[in-house]
Backbone as a ProteinNet text record, in pm:
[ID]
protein_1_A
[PRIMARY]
XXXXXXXXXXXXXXXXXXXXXXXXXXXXXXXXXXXXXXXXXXXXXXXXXXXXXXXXXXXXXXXXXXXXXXXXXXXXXXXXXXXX
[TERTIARY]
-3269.6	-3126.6	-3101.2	-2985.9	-2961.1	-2877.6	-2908	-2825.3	-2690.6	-2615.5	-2483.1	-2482	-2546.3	-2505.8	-2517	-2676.2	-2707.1	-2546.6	-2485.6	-2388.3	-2288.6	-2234.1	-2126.5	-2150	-2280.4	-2352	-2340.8	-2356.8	-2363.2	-2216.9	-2152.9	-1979.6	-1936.6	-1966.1	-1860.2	-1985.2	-2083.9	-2142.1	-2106.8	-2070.2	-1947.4	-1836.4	-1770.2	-1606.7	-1619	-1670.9	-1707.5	-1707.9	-1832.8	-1846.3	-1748.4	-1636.7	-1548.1	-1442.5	-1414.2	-1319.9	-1350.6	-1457.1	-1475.1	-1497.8	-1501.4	-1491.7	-1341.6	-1264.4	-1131.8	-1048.2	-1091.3	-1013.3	-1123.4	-1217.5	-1294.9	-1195.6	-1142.8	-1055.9	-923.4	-868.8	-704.6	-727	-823.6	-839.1	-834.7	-916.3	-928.2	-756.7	-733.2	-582.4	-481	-508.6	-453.2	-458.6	-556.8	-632.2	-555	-568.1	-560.1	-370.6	-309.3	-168.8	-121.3	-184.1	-167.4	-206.4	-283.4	-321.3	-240	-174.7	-81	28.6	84.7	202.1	203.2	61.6	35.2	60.2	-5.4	-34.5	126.5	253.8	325.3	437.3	359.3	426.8	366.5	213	158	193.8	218.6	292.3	152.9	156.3	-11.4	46.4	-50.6	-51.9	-143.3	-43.4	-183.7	-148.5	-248.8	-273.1	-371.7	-299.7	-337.8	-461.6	-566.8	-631.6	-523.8	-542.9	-466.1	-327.1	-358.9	-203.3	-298.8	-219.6	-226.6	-232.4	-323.6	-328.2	-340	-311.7	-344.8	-415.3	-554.9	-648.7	-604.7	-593.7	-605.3	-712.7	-794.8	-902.4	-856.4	-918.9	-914.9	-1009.5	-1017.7	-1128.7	-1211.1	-1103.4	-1161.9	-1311.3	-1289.8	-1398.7	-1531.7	-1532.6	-1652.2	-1708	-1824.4	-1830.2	-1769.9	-1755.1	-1696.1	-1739.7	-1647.7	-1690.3	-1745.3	-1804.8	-1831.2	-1735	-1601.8	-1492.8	-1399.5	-1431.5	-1329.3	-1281.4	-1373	-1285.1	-1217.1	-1192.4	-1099.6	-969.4	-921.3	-836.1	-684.4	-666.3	-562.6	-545	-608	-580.7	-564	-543	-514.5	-603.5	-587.8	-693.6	-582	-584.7	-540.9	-448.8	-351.6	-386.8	-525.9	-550.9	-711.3	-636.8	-664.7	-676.9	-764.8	-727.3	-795.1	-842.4	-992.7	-1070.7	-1073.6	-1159.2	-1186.6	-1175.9	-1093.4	-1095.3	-1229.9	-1201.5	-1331.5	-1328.9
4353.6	4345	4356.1	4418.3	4440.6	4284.8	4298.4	4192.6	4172.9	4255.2	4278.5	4244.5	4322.6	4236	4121.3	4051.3	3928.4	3802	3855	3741.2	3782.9	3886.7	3888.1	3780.6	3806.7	3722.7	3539.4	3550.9	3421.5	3346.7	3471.7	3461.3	3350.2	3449.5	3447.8	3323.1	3284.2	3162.7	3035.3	3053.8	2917.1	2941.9	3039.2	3025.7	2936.7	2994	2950.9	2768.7	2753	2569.4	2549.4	2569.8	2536.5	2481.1	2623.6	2636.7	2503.3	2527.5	2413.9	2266.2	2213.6	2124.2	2087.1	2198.7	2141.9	2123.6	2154.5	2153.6	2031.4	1982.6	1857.7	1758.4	1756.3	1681.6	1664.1	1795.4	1769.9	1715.1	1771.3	1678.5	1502.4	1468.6	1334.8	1299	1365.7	1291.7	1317.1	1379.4	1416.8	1333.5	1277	1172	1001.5	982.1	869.4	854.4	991.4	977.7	948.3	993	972	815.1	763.9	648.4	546	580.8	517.8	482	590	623.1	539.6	547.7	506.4	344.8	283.1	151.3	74.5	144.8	98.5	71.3	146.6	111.5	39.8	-26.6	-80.3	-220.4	-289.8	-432.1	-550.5	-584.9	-676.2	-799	-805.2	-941.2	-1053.9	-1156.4	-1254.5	-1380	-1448.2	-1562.1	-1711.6	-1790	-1967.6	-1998.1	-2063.6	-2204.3	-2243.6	-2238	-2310.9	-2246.1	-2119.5	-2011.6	-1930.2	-1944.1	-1846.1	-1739.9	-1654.3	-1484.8	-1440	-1285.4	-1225.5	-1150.6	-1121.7	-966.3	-920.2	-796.6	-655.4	-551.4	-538.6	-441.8	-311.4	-251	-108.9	-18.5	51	72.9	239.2	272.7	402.7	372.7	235.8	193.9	152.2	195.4	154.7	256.1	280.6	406.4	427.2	519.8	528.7	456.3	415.8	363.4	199.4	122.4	-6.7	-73.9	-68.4	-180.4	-170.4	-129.6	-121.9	-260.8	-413	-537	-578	-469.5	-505.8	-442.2	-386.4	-265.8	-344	-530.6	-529.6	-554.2	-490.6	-417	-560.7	-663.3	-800.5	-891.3	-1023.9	-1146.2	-1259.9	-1330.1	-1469	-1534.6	-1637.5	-1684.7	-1745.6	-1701.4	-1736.4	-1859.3	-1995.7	-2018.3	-2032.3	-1961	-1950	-2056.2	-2052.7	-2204.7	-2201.3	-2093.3	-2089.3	-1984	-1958.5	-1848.7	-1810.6	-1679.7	-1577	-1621.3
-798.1	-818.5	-968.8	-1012.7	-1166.7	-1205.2	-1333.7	-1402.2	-1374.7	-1342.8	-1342.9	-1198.5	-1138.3	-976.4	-986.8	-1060.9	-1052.8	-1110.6	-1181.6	-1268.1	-1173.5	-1098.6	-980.9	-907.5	-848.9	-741.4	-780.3	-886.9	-957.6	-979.8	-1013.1	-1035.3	-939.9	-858.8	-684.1	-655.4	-632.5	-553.1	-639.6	-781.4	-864.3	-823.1	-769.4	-751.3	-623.8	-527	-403	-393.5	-465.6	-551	-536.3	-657.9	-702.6	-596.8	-507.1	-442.6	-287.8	-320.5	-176.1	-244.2	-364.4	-426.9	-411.2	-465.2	-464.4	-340.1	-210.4	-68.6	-51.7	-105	-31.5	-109.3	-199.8	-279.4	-233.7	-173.3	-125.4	20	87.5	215.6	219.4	118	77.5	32.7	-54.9	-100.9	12.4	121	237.4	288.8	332.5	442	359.4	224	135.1	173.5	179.8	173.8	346.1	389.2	550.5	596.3	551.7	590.7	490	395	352.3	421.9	456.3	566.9	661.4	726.6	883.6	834.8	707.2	693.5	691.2	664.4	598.5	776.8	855	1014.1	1118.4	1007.6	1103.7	1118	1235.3	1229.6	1293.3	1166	1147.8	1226.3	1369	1390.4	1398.5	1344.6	1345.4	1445.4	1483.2	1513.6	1479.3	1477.6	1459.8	1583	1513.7	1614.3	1697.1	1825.4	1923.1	1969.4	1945.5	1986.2	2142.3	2220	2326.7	2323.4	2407.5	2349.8	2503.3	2516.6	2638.8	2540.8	2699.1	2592.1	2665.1	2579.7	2689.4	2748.2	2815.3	2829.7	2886.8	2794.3	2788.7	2857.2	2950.1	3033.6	2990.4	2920.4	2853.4	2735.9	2692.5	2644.2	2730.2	2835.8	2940.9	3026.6	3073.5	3155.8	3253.4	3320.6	3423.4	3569.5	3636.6	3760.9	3715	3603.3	3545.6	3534	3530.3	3506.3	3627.9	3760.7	3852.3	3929.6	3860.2	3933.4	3792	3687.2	3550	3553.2	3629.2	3673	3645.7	3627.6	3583.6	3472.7	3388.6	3245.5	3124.3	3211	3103.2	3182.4	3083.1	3077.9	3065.8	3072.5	3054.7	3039.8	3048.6	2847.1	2831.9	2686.3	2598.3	2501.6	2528.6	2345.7	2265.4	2135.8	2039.8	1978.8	1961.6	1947	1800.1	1767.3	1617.3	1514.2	1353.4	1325.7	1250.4	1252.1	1212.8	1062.5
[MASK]
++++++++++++++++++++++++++++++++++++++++++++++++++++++++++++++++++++++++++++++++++++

């Protein structure tokens, strides 16, 4: 290969770098601004030692056909013994 191809070749495989450096960067400030957003609608709840809770089970978290005597989707009231 000639020199001149060689520094094209060389050119274009730093632009390339470059160019995928800087979309790995706007993705991130993409992702950083989105989860900002999301944080500012999220409605944090908390609970006390000795507050009543319903769980909810979610069955998409289990294999299939394993949670079919969970099917009414809630639990209790739980009270809460101790915090984390």
């Amino acid at each position: 290969m000639s020199d001149h191809n060689r520094v094209l070749t060389s050119s274009f495989a730093l632009h390339v770098h470059d160019l995928y450096k800087e979309i790995i960067d706007k993705i991130g400030q993409s992702k950083t601004n989105y989860k900002l957003r999301a944080d500012v609608r999220k409605d944090l709840k908390t609970s006390n030692v000795g507050d009543q809770v319903i769980v909810r089970i979610r069955t998409e978290w289990f294999l299939p056909g394993t949670v079919n005597k969970l099917h009414a989707c809630s639990a209790g009231p739980f009270q809460i013994k101790e915090a984390n």
